[in-house]
N, C-alpha and C positions, 0 to 999 in steps of 0.2 A: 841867538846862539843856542844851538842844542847841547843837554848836559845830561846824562845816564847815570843813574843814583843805585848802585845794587848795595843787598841785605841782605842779612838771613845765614849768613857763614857761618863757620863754626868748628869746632871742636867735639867729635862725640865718638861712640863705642860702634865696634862692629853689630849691625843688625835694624841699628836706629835709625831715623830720620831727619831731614832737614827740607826747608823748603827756602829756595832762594828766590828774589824780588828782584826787578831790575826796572826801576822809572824812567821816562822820558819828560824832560824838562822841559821847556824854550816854547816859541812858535816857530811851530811848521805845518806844512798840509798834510801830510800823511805819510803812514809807515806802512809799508810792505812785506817785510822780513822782521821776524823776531827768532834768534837763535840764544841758546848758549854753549859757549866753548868752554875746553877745558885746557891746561897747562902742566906739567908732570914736569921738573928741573931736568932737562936733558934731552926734552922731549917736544915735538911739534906741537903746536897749539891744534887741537882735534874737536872735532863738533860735537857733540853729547845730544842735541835736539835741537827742533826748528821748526817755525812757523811762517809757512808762507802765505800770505796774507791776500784771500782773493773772494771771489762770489761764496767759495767753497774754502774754505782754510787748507790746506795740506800740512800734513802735521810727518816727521821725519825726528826717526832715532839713530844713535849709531847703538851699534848691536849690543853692545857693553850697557845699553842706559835701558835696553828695550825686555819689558816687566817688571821695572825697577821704579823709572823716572816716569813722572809726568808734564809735559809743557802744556802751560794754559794763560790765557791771556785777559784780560780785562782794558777792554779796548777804548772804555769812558775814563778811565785811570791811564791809560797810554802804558799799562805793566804787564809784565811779561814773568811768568813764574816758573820756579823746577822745583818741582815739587818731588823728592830723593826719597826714597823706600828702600830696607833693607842693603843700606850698605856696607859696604866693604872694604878693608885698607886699599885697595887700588885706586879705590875713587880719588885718594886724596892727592887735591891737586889746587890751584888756583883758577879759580871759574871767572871766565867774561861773559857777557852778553852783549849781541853783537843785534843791533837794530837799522834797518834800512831806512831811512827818514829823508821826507824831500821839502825843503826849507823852501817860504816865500819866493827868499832869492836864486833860487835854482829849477830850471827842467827836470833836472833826474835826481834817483834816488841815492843817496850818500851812505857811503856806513858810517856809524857811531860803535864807537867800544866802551864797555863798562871801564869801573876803575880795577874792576880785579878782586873777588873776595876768598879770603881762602876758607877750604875745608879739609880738615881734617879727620882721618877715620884709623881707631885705633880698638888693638884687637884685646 
């Protein structure tokens, strides 16, 4: 069974930083996709950054994150990070990460969702 552990949320002032964590648990063979999403009450769940996991990594922001945020991975740890610079009350939202993992018992790649951490940015 695959289990995603995220950290790093928080509570802070506009300007400052956070860096959020998101582990993979369990046995499985391999991850492909490393994202995190965001959640705003009222609002679709929306992509913030992603990592597609290949010869060449591809690395994807949405435009709101992009000179802000940074996604990076530690692929011996199975973690996946957002590492958040100079933000701002809009950011504040409830963040997932969202990991592509393919279990022993399966051919294809499954998604996994975090538990959900929040962040908060206050002016």
């Amino acid at each position: 069974q695959v289990q995603l552990v995220e950290s790093g949320g928080g509570s802070v002032h506009v300007g400052e930083s956070l860096t959020l964590s998101c582990a993979a648990f369990g046995e499985f063979v391999g991850i492909n996709f490393m994202g995190w999403f965001r959640q705003i009450p009222g609002r679709q769940r929306e992509l913030v950054a992603a990592i597609t996991i290949s010869s060449a990594d591809i690395i994807d922001y949405a435009d709101a994150a992009k000179g802000r945020f940074t996604i990076s991975k530690d692929a011996a740890k199975n973690t996946v990070y957002l590492q958040m610079n100079s933000l701002k009350p809009e950011d504040t939202a409830l963040y997932y990460c969202n990991l592509h993992i393919r279990t022993h018992h399966s051919s294809t790649y499954n998604h996994y969702w975090g538990q959900g951490i929040q962040v908060t940015v206050s002016s």
